[in-house]
PLY file of the C-alpha trace (Angstrom):
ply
format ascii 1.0
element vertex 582
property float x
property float y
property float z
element edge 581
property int vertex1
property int vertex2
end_header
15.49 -5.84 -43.08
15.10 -9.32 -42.63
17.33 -9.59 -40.11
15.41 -6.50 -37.84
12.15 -8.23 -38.55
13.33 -10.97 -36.72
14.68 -9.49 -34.17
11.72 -7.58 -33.13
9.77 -10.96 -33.45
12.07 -12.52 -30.52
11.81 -9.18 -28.60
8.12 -9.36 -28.84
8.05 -13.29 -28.18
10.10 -12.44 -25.17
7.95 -9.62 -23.47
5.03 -12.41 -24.40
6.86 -14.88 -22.65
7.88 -12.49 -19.47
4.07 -10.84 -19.33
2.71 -14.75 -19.18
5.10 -15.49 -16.19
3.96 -12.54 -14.30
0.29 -12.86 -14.55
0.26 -16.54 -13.65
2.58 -15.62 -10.51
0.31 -12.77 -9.75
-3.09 -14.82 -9.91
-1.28 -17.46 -7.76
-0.05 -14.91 -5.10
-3.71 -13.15 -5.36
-5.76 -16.03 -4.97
-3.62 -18.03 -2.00
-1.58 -15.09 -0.90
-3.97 -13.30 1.79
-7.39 -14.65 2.56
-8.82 -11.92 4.54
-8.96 -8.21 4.12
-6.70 -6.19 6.42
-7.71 -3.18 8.30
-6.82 -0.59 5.59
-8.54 -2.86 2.89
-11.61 -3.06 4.79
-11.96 0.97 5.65
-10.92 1.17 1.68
-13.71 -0.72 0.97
-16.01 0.76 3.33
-15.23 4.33 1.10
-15.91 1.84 -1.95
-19.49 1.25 -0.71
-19.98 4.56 0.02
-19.86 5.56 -3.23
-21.80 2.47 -4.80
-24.83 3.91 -2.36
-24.17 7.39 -3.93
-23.41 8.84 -0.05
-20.13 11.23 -1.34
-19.84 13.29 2.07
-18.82 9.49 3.39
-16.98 8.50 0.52
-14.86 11.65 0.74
-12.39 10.25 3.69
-8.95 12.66 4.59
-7.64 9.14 5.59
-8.61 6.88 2.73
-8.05 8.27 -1.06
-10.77 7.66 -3.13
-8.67 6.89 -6.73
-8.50 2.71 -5.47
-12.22 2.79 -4.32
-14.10 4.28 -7.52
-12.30 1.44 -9.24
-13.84 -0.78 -7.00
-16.85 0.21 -7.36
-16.91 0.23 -10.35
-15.48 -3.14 -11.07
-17.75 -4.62 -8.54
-20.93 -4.29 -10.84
-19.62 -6.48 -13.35
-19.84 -9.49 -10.54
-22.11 -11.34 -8.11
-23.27 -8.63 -5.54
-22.63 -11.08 -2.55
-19.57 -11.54 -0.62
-18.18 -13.45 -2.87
-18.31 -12.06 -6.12
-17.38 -8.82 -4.13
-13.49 -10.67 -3.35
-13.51 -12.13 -6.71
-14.18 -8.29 -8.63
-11.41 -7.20 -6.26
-8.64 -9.89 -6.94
-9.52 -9.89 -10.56
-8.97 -5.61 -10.27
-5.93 -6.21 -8.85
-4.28 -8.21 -10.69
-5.06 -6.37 -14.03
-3.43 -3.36 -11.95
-0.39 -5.20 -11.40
-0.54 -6.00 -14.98
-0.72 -2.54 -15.72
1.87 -1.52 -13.40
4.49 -3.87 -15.38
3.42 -2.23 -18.20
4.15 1.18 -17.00
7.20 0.21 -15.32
8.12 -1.71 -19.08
7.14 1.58 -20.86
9.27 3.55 -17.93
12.49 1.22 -19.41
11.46 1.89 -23.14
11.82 5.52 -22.47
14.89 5.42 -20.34
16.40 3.33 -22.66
16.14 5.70 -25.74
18.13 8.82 -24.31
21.44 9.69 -25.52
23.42 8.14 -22.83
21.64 5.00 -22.64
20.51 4.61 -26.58
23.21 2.66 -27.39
21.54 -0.24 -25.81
18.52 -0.49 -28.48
21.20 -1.28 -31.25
22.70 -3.86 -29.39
20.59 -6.83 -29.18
21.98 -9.06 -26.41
22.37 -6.02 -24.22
18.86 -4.80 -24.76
17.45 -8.35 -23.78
19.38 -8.26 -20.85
18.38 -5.01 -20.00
14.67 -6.63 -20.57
15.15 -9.13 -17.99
16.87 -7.76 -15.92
14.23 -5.31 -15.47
11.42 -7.49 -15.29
13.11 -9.46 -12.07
13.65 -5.97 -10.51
10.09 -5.84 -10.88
8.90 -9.01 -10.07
11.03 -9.07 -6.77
9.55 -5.90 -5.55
6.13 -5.93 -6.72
5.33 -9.49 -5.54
6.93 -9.53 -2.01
7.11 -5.83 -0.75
4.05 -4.83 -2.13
1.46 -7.90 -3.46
-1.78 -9.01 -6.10
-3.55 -10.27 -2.57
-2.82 -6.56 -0.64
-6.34 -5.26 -0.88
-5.02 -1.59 -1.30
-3.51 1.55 -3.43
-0.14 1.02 -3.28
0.31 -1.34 -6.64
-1.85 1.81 -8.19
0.68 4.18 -6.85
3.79 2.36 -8.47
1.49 2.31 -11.98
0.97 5.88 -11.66
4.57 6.37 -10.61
6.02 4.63 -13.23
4.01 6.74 -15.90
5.03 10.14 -13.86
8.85 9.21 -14.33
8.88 7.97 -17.87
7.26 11.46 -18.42
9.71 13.62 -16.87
12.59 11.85 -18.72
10.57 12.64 -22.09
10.27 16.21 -20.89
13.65 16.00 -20.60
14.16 15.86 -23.82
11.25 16.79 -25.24
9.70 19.28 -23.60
6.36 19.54 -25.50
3.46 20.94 -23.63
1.54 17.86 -24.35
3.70 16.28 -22.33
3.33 18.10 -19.33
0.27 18.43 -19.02
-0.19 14.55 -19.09
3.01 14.59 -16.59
0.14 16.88 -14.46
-3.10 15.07 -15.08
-1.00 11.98 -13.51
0.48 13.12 -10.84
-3.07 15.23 -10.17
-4.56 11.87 -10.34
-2.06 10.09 -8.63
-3.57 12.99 -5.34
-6.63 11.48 -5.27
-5.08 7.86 -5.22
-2.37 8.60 -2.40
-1.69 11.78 -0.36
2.55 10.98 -1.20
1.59 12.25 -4.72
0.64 15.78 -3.72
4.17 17.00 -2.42
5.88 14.79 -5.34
3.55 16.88 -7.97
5.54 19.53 -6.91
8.92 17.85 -7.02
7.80 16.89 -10.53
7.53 20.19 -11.83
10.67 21.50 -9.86
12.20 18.78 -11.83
11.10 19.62 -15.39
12.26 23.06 -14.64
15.37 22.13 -14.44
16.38 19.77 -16.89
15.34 22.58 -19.14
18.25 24.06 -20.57
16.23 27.17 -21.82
14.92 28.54 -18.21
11.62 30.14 -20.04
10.31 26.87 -21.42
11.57 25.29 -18.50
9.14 27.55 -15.99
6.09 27.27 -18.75
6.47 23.30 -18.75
6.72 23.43 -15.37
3.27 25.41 -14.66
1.42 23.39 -17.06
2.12 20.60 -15.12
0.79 22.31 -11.97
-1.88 23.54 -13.63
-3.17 20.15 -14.82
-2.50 18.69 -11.80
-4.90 21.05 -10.58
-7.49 19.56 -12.51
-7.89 16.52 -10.35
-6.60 17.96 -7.34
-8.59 20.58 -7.21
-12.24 18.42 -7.11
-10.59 16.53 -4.92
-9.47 18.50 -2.25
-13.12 20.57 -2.36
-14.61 17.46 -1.60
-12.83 16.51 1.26
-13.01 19.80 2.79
-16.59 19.75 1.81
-17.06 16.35 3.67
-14.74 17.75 6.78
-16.40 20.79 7.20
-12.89 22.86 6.70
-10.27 22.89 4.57
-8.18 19.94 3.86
-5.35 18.66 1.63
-6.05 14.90 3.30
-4.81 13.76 6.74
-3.08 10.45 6.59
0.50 12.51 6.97
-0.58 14.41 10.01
-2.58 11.38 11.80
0.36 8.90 11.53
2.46 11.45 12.84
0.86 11.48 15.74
0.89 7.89 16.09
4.64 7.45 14.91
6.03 10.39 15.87
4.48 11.69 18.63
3.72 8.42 19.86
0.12 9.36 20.70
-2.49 5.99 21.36
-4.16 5.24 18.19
-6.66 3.16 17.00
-8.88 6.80 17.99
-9.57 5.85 21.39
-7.60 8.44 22.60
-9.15 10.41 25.15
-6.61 13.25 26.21
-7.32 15.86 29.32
-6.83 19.10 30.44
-2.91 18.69 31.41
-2.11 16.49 27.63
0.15 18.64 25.86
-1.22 16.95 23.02
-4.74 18.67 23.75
-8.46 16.90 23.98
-10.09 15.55 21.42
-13.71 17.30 20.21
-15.48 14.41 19.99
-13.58 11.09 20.98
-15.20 7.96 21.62
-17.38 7.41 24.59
-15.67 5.36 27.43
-18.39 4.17 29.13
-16.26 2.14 31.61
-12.87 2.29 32.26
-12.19 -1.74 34.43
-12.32 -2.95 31.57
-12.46 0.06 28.88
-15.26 0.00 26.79
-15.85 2.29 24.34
-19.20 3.34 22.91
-18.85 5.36 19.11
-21.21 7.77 19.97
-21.89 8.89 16.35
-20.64 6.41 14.10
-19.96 6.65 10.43
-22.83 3.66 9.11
-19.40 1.72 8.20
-17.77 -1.63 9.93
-15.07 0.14 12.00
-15.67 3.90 12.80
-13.00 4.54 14.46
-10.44 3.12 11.83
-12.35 4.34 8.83
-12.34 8.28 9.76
-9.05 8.84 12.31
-8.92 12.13 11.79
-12.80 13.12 12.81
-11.88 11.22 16.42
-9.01 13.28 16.78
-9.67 16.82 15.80
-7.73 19.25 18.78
-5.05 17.18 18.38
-1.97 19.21 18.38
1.13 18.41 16.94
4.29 19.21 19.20
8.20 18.99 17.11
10.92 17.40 19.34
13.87 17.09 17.68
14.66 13.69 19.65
11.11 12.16 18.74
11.77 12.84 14.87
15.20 11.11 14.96
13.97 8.26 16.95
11.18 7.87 14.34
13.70 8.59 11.60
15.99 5.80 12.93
13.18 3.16 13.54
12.25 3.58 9.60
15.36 3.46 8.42
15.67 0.05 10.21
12.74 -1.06 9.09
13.83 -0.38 5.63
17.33 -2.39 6.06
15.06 -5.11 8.01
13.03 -5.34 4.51
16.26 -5.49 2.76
17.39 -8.83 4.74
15.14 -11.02 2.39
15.55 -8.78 -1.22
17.87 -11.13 -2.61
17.62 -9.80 -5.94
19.51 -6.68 -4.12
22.67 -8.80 -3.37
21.96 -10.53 -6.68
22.31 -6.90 -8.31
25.43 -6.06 -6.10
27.40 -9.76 -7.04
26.59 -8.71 -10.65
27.87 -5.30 -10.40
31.07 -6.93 -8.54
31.38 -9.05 -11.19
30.94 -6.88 -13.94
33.62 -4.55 -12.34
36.30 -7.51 -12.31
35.85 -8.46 -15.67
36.34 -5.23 -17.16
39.67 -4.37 -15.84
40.77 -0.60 -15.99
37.16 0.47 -17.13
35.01 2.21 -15.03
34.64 3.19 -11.54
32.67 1.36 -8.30
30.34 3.80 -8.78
30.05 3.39 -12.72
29.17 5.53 -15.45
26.11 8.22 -15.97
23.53 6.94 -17.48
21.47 10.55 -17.07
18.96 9.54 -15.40
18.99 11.82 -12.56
15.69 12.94 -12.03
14.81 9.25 -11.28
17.35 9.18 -8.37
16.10 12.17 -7.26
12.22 11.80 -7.89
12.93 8.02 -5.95
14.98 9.48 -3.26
13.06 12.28 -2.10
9.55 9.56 -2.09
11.47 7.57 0.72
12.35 10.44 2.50
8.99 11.89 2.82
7.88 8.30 4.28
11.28 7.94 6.61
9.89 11.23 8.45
7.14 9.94 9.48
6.42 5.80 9.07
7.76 2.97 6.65
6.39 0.12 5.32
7.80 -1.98 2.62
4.57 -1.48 0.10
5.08 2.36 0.65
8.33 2.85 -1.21
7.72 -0.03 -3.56
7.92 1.96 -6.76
10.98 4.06 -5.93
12.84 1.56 -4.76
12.00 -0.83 -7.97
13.56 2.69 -10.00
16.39 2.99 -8.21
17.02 -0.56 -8.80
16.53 0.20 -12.41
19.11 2.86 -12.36
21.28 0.03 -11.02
20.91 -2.15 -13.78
21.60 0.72 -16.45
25.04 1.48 -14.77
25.63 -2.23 -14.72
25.11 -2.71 -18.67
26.82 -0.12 -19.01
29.98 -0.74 -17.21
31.76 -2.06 -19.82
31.37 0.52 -22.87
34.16 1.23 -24.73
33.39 4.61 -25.25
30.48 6.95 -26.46
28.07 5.32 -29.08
30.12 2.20 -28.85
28.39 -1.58 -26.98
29.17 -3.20 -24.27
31.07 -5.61 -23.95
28.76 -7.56 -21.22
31.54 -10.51 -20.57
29.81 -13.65 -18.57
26.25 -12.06 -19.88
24.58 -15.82 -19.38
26.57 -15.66 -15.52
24.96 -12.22 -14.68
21.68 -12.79 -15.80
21.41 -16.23 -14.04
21.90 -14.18 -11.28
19.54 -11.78 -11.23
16.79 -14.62 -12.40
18.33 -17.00 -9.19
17.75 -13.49 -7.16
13.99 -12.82 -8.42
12.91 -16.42 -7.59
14.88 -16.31 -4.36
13.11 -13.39 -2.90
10.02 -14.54 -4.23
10.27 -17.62 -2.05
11.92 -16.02 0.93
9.19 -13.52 1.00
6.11 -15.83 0.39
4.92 -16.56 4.14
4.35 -13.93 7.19
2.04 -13.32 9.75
-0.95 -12.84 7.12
0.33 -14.31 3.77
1.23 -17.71 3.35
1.28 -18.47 -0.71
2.60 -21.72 -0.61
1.29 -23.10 2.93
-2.28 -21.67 1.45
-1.78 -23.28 -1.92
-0.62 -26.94 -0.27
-3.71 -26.96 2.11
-6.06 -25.99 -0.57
-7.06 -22.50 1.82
-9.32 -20.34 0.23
-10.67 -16.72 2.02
-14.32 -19.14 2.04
-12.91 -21.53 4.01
-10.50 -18.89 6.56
-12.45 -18.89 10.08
-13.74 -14.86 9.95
-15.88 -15.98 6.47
-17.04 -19.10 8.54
-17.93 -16.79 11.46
-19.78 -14.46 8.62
-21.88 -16.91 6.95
-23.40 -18.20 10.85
-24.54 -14.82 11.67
-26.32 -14.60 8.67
-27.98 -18.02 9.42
-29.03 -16.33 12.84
-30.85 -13.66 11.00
-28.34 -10.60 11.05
-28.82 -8.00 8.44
-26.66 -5.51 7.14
-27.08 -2.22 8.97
-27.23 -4.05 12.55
-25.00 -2.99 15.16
-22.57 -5.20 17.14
-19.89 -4.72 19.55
-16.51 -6.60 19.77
-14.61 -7.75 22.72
-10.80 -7.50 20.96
-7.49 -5.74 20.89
-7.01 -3.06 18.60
-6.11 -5.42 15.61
-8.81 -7.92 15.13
-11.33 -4.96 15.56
-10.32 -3.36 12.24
-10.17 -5.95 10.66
-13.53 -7.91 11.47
-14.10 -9.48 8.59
-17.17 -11.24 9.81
-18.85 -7.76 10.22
-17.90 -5.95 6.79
-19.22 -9.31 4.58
-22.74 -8.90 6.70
-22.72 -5.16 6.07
-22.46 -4.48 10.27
-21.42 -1.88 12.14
-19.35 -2.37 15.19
-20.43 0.64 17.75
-18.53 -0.53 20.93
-15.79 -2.32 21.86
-13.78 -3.71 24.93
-10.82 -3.14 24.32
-7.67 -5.58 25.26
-3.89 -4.18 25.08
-1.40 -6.27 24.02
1.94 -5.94 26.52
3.50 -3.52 27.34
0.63 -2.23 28.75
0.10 -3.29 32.23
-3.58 -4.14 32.13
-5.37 -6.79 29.67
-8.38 -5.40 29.71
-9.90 -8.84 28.01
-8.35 -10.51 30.94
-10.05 -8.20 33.22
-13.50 -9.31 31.73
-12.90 -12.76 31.62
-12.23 -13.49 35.27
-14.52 -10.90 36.51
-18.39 -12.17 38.25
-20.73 -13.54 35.80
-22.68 -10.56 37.11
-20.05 -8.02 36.19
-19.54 -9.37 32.78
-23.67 -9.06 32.29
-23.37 -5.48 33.26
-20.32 -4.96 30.74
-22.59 -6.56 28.41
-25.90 -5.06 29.03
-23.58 -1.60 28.08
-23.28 -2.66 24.96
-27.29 -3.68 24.52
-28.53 -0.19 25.75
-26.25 1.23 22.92
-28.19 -0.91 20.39
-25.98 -4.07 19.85
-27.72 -7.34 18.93
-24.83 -8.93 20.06
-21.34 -9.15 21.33
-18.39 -11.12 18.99
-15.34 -12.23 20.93
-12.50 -13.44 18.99
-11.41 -15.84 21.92
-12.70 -17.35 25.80
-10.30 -18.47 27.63
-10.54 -22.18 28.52
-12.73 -22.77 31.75
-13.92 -19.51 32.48
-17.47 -19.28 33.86
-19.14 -17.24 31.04
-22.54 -17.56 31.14
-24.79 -16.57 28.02
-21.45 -17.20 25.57
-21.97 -19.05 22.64
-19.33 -20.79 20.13
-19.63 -20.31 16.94
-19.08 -23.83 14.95
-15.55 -24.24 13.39
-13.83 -20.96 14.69
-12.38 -19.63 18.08
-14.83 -17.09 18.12
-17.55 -16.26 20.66
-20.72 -14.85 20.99
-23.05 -13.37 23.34
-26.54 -12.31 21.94
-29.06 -10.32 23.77
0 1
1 2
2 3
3 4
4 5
5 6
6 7
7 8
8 9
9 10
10 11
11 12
12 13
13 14
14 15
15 16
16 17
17 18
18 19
19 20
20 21
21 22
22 23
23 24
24 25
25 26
26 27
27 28
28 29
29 30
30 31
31 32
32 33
33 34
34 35
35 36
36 37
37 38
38 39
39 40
40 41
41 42
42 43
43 44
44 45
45 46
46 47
47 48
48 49
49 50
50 51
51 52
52 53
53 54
54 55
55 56
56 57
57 58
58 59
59 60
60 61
61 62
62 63
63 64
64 65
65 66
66 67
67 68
68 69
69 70
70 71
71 72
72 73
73 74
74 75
75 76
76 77
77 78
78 79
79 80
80 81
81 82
82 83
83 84
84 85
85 86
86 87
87 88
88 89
89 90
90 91
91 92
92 93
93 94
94 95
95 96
96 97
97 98
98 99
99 100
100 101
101 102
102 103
103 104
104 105
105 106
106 107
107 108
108 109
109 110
110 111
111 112
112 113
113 114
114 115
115 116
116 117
117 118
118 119
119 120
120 121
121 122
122 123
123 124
124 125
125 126
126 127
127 128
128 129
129 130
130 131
131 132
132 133
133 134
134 135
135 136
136 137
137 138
138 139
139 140
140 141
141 142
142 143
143 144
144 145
145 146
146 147
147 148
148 149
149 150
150 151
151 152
152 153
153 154
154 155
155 156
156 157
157 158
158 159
159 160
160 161
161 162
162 163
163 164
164 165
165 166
166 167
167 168
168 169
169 170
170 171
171 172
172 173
173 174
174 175
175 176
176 177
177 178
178 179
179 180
180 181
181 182
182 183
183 184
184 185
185 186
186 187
187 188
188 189
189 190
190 191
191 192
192 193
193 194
194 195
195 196
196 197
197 198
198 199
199 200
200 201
201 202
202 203
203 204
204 205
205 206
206 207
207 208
208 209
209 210
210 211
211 212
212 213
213 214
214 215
215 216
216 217
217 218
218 219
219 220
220 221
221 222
222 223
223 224
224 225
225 226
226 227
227 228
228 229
229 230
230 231
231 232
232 233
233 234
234 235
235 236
236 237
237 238
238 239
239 240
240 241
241 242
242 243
243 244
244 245
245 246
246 247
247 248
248 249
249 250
250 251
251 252
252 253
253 254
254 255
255 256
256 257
257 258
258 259
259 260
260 261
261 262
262 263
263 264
264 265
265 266
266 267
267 268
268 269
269 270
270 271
271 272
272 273
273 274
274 275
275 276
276 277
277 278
278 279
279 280
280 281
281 282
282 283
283 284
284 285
285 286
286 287
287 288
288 289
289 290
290 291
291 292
292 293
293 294
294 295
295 296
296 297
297 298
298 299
299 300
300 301
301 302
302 303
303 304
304 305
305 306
306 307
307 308
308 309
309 310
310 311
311 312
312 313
313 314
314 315
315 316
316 317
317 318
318 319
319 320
320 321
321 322
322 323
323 324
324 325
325 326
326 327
327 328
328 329
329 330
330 331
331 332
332 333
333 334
334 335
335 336
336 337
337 338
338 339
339 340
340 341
341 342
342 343
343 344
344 345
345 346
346 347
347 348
348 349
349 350
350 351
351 352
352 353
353 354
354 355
355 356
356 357
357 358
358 359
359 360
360 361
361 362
362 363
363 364
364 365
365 366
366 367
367 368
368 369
369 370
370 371
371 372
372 373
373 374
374 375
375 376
376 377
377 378
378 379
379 380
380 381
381 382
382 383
383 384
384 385
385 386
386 387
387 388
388 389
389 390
390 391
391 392
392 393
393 394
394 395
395 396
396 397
397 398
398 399
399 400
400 401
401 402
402 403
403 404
404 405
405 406
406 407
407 408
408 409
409 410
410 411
411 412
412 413
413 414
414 415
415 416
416 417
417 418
418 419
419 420
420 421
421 422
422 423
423 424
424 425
425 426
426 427
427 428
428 429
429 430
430 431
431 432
432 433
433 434
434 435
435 436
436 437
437 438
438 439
439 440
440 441
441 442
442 443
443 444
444 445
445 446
446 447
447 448
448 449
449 450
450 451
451 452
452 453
453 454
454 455
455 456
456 457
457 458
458 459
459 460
460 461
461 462
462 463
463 464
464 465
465 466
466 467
467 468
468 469
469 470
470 471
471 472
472 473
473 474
474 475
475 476
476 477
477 478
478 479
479 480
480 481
481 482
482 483
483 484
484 485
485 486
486 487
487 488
488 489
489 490
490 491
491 492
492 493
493 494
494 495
495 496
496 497
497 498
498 499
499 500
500 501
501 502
502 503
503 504
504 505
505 506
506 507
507 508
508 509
509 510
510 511
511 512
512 513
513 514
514 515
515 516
516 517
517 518
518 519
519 520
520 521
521 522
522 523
523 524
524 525
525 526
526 527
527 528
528 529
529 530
530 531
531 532
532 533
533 534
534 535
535 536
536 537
537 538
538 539
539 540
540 541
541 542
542 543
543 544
544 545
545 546
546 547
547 548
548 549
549 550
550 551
551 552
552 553
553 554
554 555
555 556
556 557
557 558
558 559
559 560
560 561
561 562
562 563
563 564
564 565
565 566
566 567
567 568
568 569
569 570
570 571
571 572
572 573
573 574
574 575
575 576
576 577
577 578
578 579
579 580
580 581
């Protein structure tokens, strides 16, 4: 007895230890990681403020899921309601999410750990501890560099949620108590509301319990309570979209990027299509008031910072999808390389590989490359089939986060258990010290490697002392309020695509951008920004006066070219940015 009581004190001391390391590398990545929201943060927290003002027919957006918002609003009462206080509610949400999602993904390896292939482990102390940390760097790797504390989004709330779904299913596996489903259902139902990916995987779920029921009768009753609890959250939600649409809706996020990713159709909502567009006309797009240079007038705008980014789907209704087989392997292609490009800098995937090499060599005559079963094939299949559903369409690393961190997990299982002599019997894990030096040298190496891109730059951040108050779009924020801009006033932007949704400036001052002139970025063969720029003073008043009979107070440009004649441009102090009041 003695001897169990201390070892569950150095188990507990060691989750202590690996919890502690976590949170202070996810308040360092949160507070110097990003510091300004990104275009999906911002139309996130646009739905957020809808529902702090009680307007639910905005709130409910087919784009947006409204699981990551209600948090937010909720959160943000407990802070300063300024600016501020706002980014500081939202961190400090975030990283108690991320938290929480180590704690799923912890509780995910407590269940995984106890069935009969795997169970083994729990009575063998070293492996157990290197199953522990092992574990832990899988998750640290992929939770702070493909997906991130300063990522002002659902996506760390997805892999929670995920985490919980899966450690479910394998207890249904062999347990398959009712209870259990239906908490398997009120996740995944809740999961719906959080991300649209959970609504086909709610099905997968149940398809899953089903069959890892040996008796097919409790198999198809554990599999309809799941459904049916699902349906608790889903249905609500879905009602209130459609209810907010005006017709029925699951959410739109699938079919918009399609378009954009698959069909290739011009997004950002300005799309204007015609009567010979195979792709159809839009009901109501945005106004194009003059085409050298486009601008673009939202003639009804949602009362939010970015209308067009913040409800797709209402700019494009009579879209119509069209299915060429050469478009969906082109798209399927393109995400499958942007899935090994993410690879390139997830060391702790070769670190996992070198281990399993390793492993293989110092074991000879047990085991195959491929290893043992550790029964956990629901996970690979649950995992797989979440990829999948984002390869067909569009990829990004943050997406696939939580399946890839389980089928890493799956990985590490088959590596401890290489080595077992036979059913029931340990490991036994030669060079144990070697392998997990490994995997730790792997964690901290894609941690580093994955620290700095075009918007995140943890250590550059943390050397210069950069905070979001002192990042350029806050700066630019702060002046217009010193000129006497409320929220509710209406600007228009002179930008590409990019720095339009995500105008910080405008969603701290509560404004609403109703125009815009709209610059390409190449390959497009005209710039219309460069089109405005070296036009007449007189044109560029008559561009502008566009924008003043559609109720602008003024006109933000993110840059002037050097020696233009622009009269009636102002700078704004201590930022490239520009500005033309009326």
């Amino acid at each position: 007895m003695p001897t169990q009581s201390l070892k569950k004190t150095k188990d507990r001391r060691l989750l202590l230890i690996l919890l502690l390391i976590a949170v202070v590398l996810g308040a360092l990545e949160g507070l110097y990681g990003r510091v300004r929201y990104s275009g999906d943060a911002i139309s996130y927290l646009n739905v957020a403020r809808a529902i702090h003002a009680g307007d639910w027919k905005l709130a409910f957006n087919p784009m947006w899921g409204i699981g990551y918002p209600l948090l937010v609003s909720g959160v943000s009462l407990l802070f300063p309601q300024t600016a501020t206080g706002e980014w500081m509610a939202i961190h400090c949400l975030n990283l108690f999410i991320f938290a929480a999602a180590l704690a799923s993904f912890y509780f995910l390896v407590r269940v995984a750990v106890r069935t009969p292939r795997l169970r083994w482990i729990l009575q063998d102390s070293a492996a157990y501890r290197f199953l522990i940390v092992g574990a832990f760097t899988i998750f640290l790797s992929i939770e702070l560099s493909m997906d991130n504390v300063s990522r002002v989004g659902p996506d760390m709330l997805v892999s929670c949620l995920m985490f919980l779904a899966a450690a479910l299913l394998i207890k249904l596996e062999e347990k398959p108590e009712l209870r259990l489903a239906v908490l398997l259902g009120l996740i995944t139902g809740l999961g719906c509301s959080v991300k649209n990916v959970f609504l086909p995987l709610t099905f997968l779920f149940a398809g899953a319990v089903f069959l890892t029921q040996k008796d097919r009768r409790a198999g198809l009753l554990t599999a309809v309570t799941t459904l049916v609890s699902a349906a608790i959250f889903i249905t609500p939600y879905v009602s209130g979209l459609s209810w907010a649409a005006g017709h029925l809706t699951l959410g739109e996020s699938g079919s918009i990027n399609y378009a954009w990713h698959v069909n290739k159709l011009e997004d950002g909502a300005f799309w204007q299509g015609g009567n010979n567009d195979p792709f159809g006309k839009p009901i109501h797009p945005p106004l194009m008031a003059l085409d050298k240079p486009h601008i673009y007038l939202f003639e009804e705008p949602f009362p939010v910072t970015f209308p067009p980014f913040f409800n797709p789907p209402y700019f494009y209704q009579g879209y119509r999808h069209i299915f060429h087989l050469k478009w969906q392997i082109s798209a399927i292609v393109h995400n499958l390389y942007q899935i090994l490009k993410a690879f390139k800098t997830q060391v702790i995937l070769f670190a996992l590989v070198l281990c399993w090499v390793l492993r293989i060599y110092s074991v000879p005559g047990r085991g195959k490359w491929l290893g043992p079963r550790v029964g956990l094939w629901p996970l690979a299949v649950i995992s797989t089939a979440g990829i999948l559903l984002y390869v067909l369409v569009w990829v990004e690393g943050r997406y696939i986060t939580s399946f890839l961190a389980m089928l890493l997990l799956i990985a590490l299982f088959k590596l401890i258990a290489q080595g077992q002599a036979g059913p029931g019997m340990p490991s036994a894990m030669p060079n144990r010290s070697l392998l997990l030096w490994i995997l730790m040298i792997g964690c901290a190496s894609t941690l580093i490697a994955t620290e700095h891109d075009d918007v995140r730059d943890v250590l550059g951040h943390l050397r210069h002392h950069q905070f979001f108050k002192n990042d350029t779009e806050w700066t630019a924020g702060l002046y217009l309020q010193q000129l006497g801009l409320v929220p509710g006033d209406r600007v228009a932007i002179v930008s590409d695509l990019l720095d339009s949704s995500t105008a910080n400036w405008a969603y701290m001052d509560h404004l609403i951008l109703i125009g815009q002139l709209r610059g390409e970025k190449p390959p497009y063969p005209v710039n219309d920004i460069d089109v405005f720029w070296n036009s007449s003073p007189q044109q560029q008043k008559e561009a502008m006066e566009i924008f003043h009979r559609a109720g602008a107070k003024l006109v933000f440009a993110m840059a002037k070219p050097k020696g233009v004649d622009a009269p009636g441009w102002d700078p704004v102090p201590g930022t490239p940015f520009w500005i033309y009041r009326f």
